[in-house]
C-alpha positions as CSV (number, residue, x, y, z in Angstrom):
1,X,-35.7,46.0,41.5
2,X,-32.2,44.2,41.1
3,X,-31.2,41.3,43.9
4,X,-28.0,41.7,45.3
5,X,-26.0,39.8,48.0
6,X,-24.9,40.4,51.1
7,X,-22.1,38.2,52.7
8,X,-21.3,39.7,56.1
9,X,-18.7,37.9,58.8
10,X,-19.5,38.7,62.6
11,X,-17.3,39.2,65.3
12,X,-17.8,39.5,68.8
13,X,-19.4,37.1,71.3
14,X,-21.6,35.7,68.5
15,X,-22.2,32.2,69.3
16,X,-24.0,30.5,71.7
17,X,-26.6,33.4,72.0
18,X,-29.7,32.5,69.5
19,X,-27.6,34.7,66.8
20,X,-28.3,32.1,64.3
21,X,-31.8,31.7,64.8
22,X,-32.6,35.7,65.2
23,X,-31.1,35.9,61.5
24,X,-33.0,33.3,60.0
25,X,-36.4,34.7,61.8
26,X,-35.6,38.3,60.2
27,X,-34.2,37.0,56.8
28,X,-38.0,34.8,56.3
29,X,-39.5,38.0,57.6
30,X,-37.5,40.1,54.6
31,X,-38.0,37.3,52.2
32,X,-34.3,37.0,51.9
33,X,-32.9,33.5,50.7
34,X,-29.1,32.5,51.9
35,X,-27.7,31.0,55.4
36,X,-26.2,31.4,58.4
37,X,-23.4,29.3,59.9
38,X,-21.2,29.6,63.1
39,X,-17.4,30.1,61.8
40,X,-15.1,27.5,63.6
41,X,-12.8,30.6,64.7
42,X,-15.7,31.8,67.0
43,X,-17.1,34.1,64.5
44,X,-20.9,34.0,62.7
45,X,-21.1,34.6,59.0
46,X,-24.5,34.8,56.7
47,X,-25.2,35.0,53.0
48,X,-28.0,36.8,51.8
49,X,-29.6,37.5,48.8
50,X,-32.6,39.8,47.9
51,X,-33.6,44.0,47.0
52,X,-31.1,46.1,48.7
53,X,-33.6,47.8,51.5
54,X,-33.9,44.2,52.8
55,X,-30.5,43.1,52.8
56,X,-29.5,47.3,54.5
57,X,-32.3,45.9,57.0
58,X,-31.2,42.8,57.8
59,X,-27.4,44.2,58.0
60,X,-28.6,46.0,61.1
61,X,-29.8,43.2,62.4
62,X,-26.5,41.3,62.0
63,X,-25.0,44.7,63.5
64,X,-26.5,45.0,67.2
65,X,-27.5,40.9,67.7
66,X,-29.5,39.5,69.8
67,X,-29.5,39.7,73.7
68,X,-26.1,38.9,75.2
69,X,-24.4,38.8,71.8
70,X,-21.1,41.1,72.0
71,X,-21.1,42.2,68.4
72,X,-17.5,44.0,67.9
73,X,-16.7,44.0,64.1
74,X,-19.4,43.3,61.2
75,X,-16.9,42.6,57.6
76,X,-18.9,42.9,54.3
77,X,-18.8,42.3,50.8
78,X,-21.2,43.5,48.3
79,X,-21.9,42.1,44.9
80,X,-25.0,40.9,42.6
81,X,-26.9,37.5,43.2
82,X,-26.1,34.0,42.3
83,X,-30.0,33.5,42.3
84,X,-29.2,29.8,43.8
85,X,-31.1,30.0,47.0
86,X,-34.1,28.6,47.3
87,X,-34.8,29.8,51.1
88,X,-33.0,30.8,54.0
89,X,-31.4,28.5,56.5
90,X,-29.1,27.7,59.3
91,X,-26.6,25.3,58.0
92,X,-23.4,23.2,60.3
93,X,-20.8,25.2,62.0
94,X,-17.5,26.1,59.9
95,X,-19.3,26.0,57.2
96,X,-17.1,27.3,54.1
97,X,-19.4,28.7,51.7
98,X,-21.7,27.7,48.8
């Protein structure tokens, strides 16, 4: 099966609510490698890489949020893997990208 990758900005009330954390938990769980970083304009956005199925599951994820997240818009782009992750992690807010 081919790896693709998923990068998805979040809207919404996204930060301050364990958002972070809830992605990396289901990205280890789906054996995904990327990150997760709060956006300095209030947004959350997350890079994953790994089979399709896995990234479609953890899209949902990133879609309804943990408790007391206010997810109002999910943006995403589609395209193949860089292959440069070695895991999956949280890195520092406004972070700008690989």
């Amino acid at each position: 099966m081919s790896l693709e990758r998923l990068d998805a900005t979040i809207r919404g009330r996204v930060q301050g609510v364990g958002f972070r954390y809830l992605v990396v938990m289901r990205a280890l769980d789906l054996e995904l490698t990327g990150w997760v970083a709060n956006g300095g304009d209030g947004s959350l956005r997350c890079v994953a890489e790994g089979p399709r199925p896995a990234l479609e599951a953890l899209l949902a994820t990133l879609e309804s949020g943990p408790a007391g997240a206010i997810v109002d818009n999910v943006a995403t782009m589609w395209g193949p893997a860089s292959g440069s992750f070695a895991s999956f992690e949280v890195r520092s807010g406004g972070h700008r990208g690989d």
